[in-house]
N, CA and C atoms of all chains as a GROMACS GRO file, in nm:
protein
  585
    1UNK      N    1  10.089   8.957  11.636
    1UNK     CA    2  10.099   9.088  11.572
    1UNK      C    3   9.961   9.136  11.530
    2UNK      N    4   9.944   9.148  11.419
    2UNK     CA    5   9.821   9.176  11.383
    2UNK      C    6   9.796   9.356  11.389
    3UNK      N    7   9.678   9.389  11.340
    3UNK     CA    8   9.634   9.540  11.347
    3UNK      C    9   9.547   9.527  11.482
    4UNK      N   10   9.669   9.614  11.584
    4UNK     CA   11   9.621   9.651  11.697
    4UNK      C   12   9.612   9.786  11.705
    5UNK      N   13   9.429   9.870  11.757
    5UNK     CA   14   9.408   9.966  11.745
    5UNK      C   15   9.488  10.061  11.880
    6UNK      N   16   9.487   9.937  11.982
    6UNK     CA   17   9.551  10.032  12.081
    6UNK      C   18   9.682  10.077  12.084
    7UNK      N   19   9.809   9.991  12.021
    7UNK     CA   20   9.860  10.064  11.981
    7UNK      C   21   9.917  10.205  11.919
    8UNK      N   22   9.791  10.253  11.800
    8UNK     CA   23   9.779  10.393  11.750
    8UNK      C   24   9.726  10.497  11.852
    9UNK      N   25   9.626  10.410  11.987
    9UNK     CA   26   9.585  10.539  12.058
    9UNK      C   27   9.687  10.548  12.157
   10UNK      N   28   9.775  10.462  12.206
   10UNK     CA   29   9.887  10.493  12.259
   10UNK      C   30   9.979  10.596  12.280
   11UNK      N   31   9.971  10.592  12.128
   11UNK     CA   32  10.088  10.666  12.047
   11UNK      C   33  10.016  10.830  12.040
   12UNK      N   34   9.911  10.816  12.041
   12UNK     CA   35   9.823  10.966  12.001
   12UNK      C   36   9.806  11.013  12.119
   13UNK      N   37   9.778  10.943  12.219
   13UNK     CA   38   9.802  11.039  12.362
   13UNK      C   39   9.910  11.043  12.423
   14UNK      N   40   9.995  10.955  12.365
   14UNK     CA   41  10.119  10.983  12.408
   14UNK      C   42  10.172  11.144  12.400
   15UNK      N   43  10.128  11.122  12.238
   15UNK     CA   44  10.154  11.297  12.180
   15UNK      C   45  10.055  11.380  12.224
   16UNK      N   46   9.939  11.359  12.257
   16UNK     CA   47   9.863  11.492  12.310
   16UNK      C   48   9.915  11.503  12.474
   17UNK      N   49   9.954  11.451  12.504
   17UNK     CA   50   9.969  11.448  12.629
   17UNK      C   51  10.123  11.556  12.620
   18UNK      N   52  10.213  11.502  12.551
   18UNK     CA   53  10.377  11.547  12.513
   18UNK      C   54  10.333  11.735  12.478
   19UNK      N   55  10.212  11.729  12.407
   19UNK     CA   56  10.200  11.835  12.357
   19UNK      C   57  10.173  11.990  12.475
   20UNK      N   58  10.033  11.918  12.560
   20UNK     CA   59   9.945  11.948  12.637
   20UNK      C   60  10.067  12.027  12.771
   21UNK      N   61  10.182  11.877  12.835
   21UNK     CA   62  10.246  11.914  12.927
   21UNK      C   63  10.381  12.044  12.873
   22UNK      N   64  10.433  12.002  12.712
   22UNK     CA   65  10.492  12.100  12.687
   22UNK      C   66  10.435  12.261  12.687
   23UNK      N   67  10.310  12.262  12.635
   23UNK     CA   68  10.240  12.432  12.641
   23UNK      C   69  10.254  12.469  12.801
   24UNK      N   70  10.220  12.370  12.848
   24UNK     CA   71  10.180  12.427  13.047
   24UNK      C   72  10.305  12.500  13.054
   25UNK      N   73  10.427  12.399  13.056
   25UNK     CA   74  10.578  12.416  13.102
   25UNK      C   75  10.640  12.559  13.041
   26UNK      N   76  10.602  12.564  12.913
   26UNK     CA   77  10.643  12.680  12.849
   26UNK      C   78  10.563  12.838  12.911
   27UNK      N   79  10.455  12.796  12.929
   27UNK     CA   80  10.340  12.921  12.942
   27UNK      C   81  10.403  12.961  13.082
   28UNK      N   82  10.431  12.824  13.197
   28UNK     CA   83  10.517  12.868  13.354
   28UNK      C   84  10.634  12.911  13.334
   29UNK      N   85  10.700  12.919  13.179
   29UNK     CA   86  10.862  12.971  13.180
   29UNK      C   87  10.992  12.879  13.232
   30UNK      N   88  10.937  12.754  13.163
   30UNK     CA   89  11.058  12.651  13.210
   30UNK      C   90  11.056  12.582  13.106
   31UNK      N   91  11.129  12.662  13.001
   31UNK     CA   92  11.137  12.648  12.842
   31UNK      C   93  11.222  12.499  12.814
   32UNK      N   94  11.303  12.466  12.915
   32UNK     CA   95  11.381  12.382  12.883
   32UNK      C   96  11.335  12.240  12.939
   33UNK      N   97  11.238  12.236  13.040
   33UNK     CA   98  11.188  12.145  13.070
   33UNK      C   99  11.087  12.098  12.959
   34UNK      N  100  11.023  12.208  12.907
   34UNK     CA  101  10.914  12.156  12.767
   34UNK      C  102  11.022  12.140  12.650
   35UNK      N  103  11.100  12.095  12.645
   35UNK     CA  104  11.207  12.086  12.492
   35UNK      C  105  11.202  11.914  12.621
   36UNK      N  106  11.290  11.865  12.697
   36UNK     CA  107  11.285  11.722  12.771
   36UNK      C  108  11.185  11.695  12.757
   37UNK      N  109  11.029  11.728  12.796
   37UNK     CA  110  10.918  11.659  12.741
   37UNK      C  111  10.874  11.606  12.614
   38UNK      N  112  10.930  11.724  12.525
   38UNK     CA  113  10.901  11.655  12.350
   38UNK      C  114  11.007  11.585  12.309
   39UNK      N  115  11.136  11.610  12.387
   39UNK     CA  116  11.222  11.515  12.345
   39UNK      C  117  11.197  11.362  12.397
   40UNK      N  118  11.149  11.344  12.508
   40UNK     CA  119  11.102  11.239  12.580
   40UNK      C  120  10.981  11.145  12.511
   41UNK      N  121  10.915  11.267  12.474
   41UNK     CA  122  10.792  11.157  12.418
   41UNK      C  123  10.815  11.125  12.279
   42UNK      N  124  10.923  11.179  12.191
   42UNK     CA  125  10.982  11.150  12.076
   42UNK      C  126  11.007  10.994  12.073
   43UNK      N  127  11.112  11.033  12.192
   43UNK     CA  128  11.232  10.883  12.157
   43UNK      C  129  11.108  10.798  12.200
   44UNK      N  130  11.000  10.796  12.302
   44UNK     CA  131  10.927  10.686  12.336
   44UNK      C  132  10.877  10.631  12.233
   45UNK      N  133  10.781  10.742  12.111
   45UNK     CA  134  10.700  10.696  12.006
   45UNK      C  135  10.812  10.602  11.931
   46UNK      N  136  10.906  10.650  11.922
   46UNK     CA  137  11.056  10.593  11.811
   46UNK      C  138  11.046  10.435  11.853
   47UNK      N  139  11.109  10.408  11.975
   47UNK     CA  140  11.115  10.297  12.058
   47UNK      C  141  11.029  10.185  11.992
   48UNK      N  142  10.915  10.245  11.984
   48UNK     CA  143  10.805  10.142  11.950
   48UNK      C  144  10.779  10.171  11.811
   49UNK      N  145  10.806  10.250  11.730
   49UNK     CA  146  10.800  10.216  11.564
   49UNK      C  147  10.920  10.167  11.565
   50UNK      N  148  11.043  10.134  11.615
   50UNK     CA  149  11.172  10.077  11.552
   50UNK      C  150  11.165   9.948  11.551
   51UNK      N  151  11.076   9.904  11.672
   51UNK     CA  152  11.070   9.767  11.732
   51UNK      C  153  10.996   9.687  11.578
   52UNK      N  154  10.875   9.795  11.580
   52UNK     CA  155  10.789   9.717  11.443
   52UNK      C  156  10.824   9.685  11.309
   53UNK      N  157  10.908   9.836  11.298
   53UNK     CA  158  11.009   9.808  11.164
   53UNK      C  159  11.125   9.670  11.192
   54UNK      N  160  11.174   9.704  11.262
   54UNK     CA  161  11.247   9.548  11.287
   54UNK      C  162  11.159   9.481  11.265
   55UNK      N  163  11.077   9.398  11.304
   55UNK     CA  164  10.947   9.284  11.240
   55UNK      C  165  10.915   9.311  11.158
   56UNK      N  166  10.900   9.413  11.109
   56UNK     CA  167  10.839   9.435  10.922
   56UNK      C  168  11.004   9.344  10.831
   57UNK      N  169  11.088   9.401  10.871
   57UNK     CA  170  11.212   9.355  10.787
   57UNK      C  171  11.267   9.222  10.816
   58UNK      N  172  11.235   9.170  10.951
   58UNK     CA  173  11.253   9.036  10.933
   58UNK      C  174  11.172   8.932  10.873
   59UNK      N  175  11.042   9.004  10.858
   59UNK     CA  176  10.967   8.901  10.790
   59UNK      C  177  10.942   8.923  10.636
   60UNK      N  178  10.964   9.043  10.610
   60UNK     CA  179  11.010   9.056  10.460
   60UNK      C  180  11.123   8.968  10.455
   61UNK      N  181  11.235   8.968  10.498
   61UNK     CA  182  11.326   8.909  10.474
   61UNK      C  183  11.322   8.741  10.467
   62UNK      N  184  11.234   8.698  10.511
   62UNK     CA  185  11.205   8.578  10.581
   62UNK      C  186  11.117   8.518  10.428
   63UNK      N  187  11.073   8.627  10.394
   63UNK     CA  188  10.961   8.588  10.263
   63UNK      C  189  11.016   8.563  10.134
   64UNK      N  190  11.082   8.695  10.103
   64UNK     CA  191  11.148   8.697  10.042
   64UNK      C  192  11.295   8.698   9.991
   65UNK      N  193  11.380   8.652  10.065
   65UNK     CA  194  11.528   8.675  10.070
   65UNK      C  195  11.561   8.510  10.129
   66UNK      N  196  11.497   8.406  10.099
   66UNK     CA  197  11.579   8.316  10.216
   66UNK      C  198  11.595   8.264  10.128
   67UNK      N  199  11.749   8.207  10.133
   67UNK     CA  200  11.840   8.149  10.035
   67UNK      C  201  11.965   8.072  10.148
   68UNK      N  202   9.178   8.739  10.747
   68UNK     CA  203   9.163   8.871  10.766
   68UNK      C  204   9.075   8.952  10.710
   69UNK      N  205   8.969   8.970  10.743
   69UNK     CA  206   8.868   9.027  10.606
   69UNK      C  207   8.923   9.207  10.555
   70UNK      N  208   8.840   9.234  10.507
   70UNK     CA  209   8.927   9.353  10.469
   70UNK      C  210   8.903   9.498  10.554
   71UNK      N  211   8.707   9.445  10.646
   71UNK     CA  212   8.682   9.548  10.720
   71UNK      C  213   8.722   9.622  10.832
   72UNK      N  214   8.809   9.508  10.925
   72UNK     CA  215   8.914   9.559  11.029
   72UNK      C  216   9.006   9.633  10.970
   73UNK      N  217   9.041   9.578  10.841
   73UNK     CA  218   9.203   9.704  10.782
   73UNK      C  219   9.149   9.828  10.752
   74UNK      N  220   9.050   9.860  10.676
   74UNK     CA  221   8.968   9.993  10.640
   74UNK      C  222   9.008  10.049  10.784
   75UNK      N  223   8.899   9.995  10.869
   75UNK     CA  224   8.872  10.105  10.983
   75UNK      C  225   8.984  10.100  11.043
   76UNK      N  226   9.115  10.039  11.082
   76UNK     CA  227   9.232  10.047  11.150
   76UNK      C  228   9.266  10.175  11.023
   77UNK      N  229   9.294  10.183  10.948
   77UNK     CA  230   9.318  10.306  10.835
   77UNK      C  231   9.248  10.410  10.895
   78UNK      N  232   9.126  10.404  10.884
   78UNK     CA  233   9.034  10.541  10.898
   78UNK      C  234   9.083  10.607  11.066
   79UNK      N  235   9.048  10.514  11.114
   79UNK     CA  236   9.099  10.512  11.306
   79UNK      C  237   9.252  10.610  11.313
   80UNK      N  238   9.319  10.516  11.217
   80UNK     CA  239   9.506  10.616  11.216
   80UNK      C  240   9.495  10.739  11.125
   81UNK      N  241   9.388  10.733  11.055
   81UNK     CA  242   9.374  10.871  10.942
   81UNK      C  243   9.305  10.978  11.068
   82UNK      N  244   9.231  10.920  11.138
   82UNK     CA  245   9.155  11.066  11.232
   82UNK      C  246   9.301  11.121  11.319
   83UNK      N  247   9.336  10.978  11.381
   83UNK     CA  248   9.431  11.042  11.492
   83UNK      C  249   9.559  11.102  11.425
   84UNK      N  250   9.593  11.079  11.323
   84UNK     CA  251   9.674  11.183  11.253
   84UNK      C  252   9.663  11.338  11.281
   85UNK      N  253   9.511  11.308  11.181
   85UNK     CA  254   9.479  11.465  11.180
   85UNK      C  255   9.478  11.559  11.274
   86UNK      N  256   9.389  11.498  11.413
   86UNK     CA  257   9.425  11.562  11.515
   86UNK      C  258   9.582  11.596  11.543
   87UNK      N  259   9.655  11.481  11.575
   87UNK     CA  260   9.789  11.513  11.629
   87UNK      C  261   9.895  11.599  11.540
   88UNK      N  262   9.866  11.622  11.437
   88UNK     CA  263   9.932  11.706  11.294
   88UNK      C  264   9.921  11.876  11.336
   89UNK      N  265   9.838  11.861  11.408
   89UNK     CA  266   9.839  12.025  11.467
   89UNK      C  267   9.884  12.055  11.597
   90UNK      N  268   9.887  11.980  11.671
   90UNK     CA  269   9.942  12.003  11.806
   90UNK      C  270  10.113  11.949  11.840
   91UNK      N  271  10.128  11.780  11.778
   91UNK     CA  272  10.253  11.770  11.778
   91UNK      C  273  10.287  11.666  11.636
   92UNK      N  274  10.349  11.733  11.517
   92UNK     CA  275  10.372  11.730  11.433
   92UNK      C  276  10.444  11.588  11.384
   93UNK      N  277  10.542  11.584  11.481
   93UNK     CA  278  10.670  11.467  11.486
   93UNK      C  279  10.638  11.343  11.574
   94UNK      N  280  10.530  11.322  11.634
   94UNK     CA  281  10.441  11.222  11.675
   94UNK      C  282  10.374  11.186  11.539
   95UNK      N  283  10.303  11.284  11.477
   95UNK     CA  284  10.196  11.253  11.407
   95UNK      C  285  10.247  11.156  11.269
   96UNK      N  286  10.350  11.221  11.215
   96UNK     CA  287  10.468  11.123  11.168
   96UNK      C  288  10.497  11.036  11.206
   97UNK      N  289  10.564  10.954  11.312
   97UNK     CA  290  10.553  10.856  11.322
   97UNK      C  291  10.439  10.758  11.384
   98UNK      N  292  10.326  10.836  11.427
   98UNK     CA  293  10.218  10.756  11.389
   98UNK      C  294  10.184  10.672  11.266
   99UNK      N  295  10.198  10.771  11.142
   99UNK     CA  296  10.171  10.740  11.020
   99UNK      C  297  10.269  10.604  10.981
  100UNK      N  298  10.389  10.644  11.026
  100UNK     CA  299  10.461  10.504  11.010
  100UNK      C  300  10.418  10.352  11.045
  101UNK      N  301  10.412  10.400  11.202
  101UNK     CA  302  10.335  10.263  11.230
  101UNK      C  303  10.196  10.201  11.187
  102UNK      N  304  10.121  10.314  11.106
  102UNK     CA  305  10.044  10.256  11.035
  102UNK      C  306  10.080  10.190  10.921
  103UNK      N  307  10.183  10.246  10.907
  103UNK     CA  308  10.210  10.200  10.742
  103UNK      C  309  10.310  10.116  10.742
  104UNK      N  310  10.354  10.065  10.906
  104UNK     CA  311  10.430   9.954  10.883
  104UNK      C  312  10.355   9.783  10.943
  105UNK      N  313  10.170   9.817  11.021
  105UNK     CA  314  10.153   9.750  11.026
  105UNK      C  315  10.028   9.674  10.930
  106UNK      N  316  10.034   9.780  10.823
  106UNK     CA  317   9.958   9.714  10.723
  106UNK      C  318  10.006   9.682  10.621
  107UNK      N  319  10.130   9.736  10.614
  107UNK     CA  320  10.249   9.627  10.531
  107UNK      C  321  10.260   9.468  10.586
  108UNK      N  322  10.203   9.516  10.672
  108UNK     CA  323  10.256   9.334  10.765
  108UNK      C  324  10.125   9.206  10.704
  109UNK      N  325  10.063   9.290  10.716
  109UNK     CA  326   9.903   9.232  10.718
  109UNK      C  327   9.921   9.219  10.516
  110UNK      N  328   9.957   9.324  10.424
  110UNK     CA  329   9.996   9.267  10.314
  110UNK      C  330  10.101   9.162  10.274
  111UNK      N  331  10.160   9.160  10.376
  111UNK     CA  332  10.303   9.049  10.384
  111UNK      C  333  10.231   8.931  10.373
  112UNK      N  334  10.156   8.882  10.461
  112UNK     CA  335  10.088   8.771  10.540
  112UNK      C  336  10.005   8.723  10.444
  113UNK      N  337   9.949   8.814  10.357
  113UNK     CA  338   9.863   8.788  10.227
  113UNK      C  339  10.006   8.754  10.116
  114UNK      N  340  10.025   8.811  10.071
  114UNK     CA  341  10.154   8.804   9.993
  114UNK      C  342  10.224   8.620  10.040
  115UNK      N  343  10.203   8.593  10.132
  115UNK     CA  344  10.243   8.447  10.140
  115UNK      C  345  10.187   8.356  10.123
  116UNK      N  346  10.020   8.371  10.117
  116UNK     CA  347   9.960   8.300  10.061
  116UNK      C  348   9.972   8.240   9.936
  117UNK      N  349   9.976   8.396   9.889
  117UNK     CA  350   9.980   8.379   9.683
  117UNK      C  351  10.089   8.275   9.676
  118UNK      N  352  10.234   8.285   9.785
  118UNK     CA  353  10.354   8.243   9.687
  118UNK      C  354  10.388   8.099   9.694
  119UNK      N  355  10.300   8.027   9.830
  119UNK     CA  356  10.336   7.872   9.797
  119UNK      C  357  10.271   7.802   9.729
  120UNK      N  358  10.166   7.862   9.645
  120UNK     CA  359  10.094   7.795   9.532
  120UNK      C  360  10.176   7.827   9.450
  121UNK      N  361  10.203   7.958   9.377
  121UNK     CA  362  10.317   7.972   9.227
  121UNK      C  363  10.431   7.926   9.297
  122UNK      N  364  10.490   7.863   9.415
  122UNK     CA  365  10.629   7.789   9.407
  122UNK      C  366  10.615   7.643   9.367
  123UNK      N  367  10.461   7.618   9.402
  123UNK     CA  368  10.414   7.479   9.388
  123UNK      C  369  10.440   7.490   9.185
  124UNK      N  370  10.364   7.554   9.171
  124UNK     CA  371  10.356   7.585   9.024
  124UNK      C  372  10.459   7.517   8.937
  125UNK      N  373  10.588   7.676   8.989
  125UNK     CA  374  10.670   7.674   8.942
  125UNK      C  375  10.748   7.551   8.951
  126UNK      N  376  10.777   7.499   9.081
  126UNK     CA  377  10.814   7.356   9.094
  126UNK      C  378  10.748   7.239   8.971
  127UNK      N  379  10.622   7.213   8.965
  127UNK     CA  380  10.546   7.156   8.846
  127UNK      C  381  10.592   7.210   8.705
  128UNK      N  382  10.583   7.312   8.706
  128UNK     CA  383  10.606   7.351   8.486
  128UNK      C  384  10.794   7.333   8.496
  129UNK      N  385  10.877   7.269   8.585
  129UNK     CA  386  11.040   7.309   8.562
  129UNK      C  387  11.068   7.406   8.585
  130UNK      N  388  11.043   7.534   8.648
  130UNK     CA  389  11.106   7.621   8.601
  130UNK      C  390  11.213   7.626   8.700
  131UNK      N  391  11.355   7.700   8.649
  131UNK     CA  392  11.469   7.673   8.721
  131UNK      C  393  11.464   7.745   8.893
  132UNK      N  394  11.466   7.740   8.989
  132UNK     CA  395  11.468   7.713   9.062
  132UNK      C  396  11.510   7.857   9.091
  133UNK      N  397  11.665   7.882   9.034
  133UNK     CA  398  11.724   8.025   9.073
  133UNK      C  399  11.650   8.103   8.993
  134UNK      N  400  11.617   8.124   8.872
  134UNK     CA  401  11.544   8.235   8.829
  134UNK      C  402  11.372   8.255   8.956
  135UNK      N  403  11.328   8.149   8.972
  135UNK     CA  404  11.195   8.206   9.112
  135UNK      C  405  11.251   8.286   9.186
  136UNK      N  406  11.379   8.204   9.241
  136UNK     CA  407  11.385   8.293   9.405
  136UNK      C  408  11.464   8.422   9.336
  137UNK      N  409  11.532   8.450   9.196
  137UNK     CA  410  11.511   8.595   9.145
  137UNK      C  411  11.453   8.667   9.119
  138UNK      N  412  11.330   8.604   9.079
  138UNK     CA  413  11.209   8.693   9.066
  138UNK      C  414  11.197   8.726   9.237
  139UNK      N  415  11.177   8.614   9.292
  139UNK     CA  416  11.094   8.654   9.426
  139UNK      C  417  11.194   8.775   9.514
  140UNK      N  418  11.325   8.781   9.472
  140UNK     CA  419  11.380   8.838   9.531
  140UNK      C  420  11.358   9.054   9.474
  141UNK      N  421  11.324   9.023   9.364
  141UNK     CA  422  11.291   9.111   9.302
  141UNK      C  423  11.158   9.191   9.375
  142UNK      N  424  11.067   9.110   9.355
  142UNK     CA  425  10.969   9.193   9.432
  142UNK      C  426  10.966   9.208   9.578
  143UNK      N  427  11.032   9.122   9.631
  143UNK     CA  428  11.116   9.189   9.770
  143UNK      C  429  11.194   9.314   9.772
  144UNK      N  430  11.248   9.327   9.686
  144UNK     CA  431  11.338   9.516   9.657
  144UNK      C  432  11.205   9.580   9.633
  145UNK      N  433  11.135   9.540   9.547
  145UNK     CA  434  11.030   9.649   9.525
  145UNK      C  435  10.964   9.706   9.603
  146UNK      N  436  10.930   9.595   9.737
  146UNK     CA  437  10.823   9.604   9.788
  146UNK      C  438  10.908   9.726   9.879
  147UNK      N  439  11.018   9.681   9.963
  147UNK     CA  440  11.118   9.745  10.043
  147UNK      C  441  11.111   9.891   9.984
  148UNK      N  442  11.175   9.901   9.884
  148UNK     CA  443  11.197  10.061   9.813
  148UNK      C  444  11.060  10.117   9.791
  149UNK      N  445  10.964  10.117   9.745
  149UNK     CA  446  10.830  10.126   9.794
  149UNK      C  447  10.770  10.187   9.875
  150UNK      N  448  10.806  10.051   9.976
  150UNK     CA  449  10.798  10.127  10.150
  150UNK      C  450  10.851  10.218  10.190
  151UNK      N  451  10.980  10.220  10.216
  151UNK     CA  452  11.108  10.320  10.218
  151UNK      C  453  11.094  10.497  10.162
  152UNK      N  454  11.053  10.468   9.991
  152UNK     CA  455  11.067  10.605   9.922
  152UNK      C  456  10.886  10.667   9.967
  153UNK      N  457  10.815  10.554  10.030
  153UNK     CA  458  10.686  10.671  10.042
  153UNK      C  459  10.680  10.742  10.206
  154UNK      N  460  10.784  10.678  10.279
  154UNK     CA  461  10.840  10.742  10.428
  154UNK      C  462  10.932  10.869  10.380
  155UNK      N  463  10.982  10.845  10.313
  155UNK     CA  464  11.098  10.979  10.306
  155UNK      C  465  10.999  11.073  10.214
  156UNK      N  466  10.907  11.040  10.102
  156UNK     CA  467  10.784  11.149  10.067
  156UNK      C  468  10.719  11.196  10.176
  157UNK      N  469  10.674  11.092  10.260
  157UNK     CA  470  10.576  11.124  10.414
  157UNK      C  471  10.656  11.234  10.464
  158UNK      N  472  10.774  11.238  10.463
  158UNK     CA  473  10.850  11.316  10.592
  158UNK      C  474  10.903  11.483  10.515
  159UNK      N  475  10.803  11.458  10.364
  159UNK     CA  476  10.887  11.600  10.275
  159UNK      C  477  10.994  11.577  10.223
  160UNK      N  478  11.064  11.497  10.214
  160UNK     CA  479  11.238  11.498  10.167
  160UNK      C  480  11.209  11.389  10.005
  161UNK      N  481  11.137  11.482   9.938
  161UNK     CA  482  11.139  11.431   9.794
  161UNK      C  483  11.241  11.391   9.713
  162UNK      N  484  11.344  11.454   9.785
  162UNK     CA  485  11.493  11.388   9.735
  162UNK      C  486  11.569  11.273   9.722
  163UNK      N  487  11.524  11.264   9.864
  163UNK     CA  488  11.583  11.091   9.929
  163UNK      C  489  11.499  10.945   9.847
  164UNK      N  490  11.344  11.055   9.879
  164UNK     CA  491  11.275  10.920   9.820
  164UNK      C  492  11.329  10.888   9.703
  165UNK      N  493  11.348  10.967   9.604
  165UNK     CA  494  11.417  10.952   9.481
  165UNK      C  495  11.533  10.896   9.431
  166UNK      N  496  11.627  10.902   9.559
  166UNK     CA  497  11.727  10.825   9.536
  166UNK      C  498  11.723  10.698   9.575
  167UNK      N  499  11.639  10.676   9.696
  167UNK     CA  500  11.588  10.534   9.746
  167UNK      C  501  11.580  10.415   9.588
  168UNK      N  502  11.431  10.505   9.496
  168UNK     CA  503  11.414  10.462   9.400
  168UNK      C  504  11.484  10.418   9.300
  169UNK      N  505  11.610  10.474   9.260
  169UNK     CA  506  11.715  10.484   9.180
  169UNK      C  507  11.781  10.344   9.209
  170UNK      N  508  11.842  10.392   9.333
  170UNK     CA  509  11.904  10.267   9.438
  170UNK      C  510  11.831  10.155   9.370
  171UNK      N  511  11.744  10.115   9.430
  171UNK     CA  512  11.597   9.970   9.392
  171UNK      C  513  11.641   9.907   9.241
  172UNK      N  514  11.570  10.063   9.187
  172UNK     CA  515  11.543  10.024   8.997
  172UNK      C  516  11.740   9.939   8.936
  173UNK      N  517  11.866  10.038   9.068
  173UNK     CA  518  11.968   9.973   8.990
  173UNK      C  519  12.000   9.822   8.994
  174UNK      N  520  11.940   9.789   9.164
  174UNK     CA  521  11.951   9.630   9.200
  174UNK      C  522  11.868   9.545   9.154
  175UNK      N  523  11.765   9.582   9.088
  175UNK     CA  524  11.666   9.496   8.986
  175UNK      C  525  11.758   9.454   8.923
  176UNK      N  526  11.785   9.561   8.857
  176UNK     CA  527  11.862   9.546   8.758
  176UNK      C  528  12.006   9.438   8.720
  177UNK      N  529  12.072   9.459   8.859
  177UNK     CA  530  12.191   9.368   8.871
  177UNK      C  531  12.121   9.264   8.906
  178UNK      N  532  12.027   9.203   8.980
  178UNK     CA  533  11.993   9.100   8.968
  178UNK      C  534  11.897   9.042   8.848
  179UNK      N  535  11.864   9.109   8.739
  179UNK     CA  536  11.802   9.057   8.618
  179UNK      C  537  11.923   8.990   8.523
  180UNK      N  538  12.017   9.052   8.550
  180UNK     CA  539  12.104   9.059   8.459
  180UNK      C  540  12.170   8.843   8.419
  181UNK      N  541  12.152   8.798   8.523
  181UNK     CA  542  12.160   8.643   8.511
  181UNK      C  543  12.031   8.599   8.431
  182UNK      N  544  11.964   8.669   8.411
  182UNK     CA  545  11.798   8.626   8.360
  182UNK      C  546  11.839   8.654   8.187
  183UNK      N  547  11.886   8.760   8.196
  183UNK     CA  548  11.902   8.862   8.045
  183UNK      C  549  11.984   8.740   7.982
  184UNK      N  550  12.103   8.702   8.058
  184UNK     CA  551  12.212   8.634   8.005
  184UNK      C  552  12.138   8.498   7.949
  185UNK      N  553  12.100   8.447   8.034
  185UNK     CA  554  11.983   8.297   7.985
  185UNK      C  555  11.933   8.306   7.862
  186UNK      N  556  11.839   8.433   7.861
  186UNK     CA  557  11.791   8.426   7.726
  186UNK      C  558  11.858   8.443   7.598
  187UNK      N  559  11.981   8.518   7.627
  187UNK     CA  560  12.082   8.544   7.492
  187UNK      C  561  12.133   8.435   7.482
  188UNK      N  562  12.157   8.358   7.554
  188UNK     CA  563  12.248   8.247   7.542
  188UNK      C  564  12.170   8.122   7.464
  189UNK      N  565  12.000   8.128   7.528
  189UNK     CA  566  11.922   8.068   7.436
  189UNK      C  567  11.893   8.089   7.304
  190UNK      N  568  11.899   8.209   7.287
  190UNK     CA  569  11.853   8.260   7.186
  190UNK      C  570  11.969   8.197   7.025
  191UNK      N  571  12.131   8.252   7.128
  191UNK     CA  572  12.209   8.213   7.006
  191UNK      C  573  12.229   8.058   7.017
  192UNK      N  574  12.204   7.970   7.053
  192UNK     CA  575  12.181   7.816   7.067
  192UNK      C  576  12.082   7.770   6.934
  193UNK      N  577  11.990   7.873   6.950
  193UNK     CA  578  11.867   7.855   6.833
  193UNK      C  579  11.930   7.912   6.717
  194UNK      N  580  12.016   8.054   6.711
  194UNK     CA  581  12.089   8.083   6.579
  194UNK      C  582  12.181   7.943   6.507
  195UNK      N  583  12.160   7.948   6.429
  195UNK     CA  584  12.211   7.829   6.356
  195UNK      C  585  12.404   7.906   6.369
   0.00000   0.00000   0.00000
């Protein structure tokens, strides 16, 4: 685990990128394809903070809760 | 872990925030999370250091066994509700965090309450 920086830039071009392809899509008039792109790069960022929160809470739990 | 990798992993997730806070909002949010859930981790990891010396401790001076892992369980809620009520501040919903808090402060509470009892019970032992 540890503080991995690539992780955060992952995540930040993930979103500039989510951002970048949604303006194009919208500006060509395919409004609904840029709503699937931000919805897409949503659930991706999610995916991978849920994963971490799961490991944050098992090892809280692990620390403090074992009985 | 020294402390200069955590600074700049901070500063590093504080820039890319800022940028991404204007272009896509709901990324930039959970960016912030995963910062703030992997330097919770890195305080965890410290936090375990401290506690097998005061279990050693506590093991040495008697002290009862269930009141530690109540305490310890205690600052486990804290730490949790903590975490928890400064995500739901992060996200604007000053409400939730608030009740998060409430929530916490009541389960302290039910779990102090075997602690409270100890001491009254000591106390009237000593009343003649």
């Amino acid at each position: 685990m540890g503080l991995d920086l690539q992780l955060l830039f992952q995540i930040a071009v993930i979103g500039i990128a989510a951002a970048i392809l949604g303006t194009l899509l919208k500006q060509s008039g395919r409004d609904e394809i840029a709503t699937m792109v931000t919805i897409t790069s949503l659930l991706l960022v999610t995916a991978v903070v849920v994963t971490h929160i799961s490991s944050l809470f098992s090892q809280i739990r692990a620390v403090f809760f074992t009985q | 872990m020294t402390i200069l990798p955590i600074v700049l992993f901070a500063v590093v997730g504080a820039f890319l925030i800022m940028v991404l806070r204007e272009i896509a909002p709901q990324v930039a949010f959970l960016l912030s999370l995963v910062i703030a859930v992997l330097l919770f981790i890195v305080a965890l990891h410290q936090v375990t250091g401290v506690l097998a010396p005061l279990e050693k401790l506590a093991a040495s001076a008697n002290v009862n066994l269930v009141f530690f892992s109540t305490v310890l369980k205690i600052i486990g809620i804290a730490y949790v509700v903590e975490f928890g009520a400064q995500i739901a501040r992060d996200a604007g919903v000053g409400s939730i965090a608030s009740k998060v808090e409430l929530v916490g402060k009541l389960l302290i509470i039910l779990l102090a309450l075997p602690i409270v009892n100890a001491v009254i019970d000591a106390v009237t032992h000593l009343l003649p």
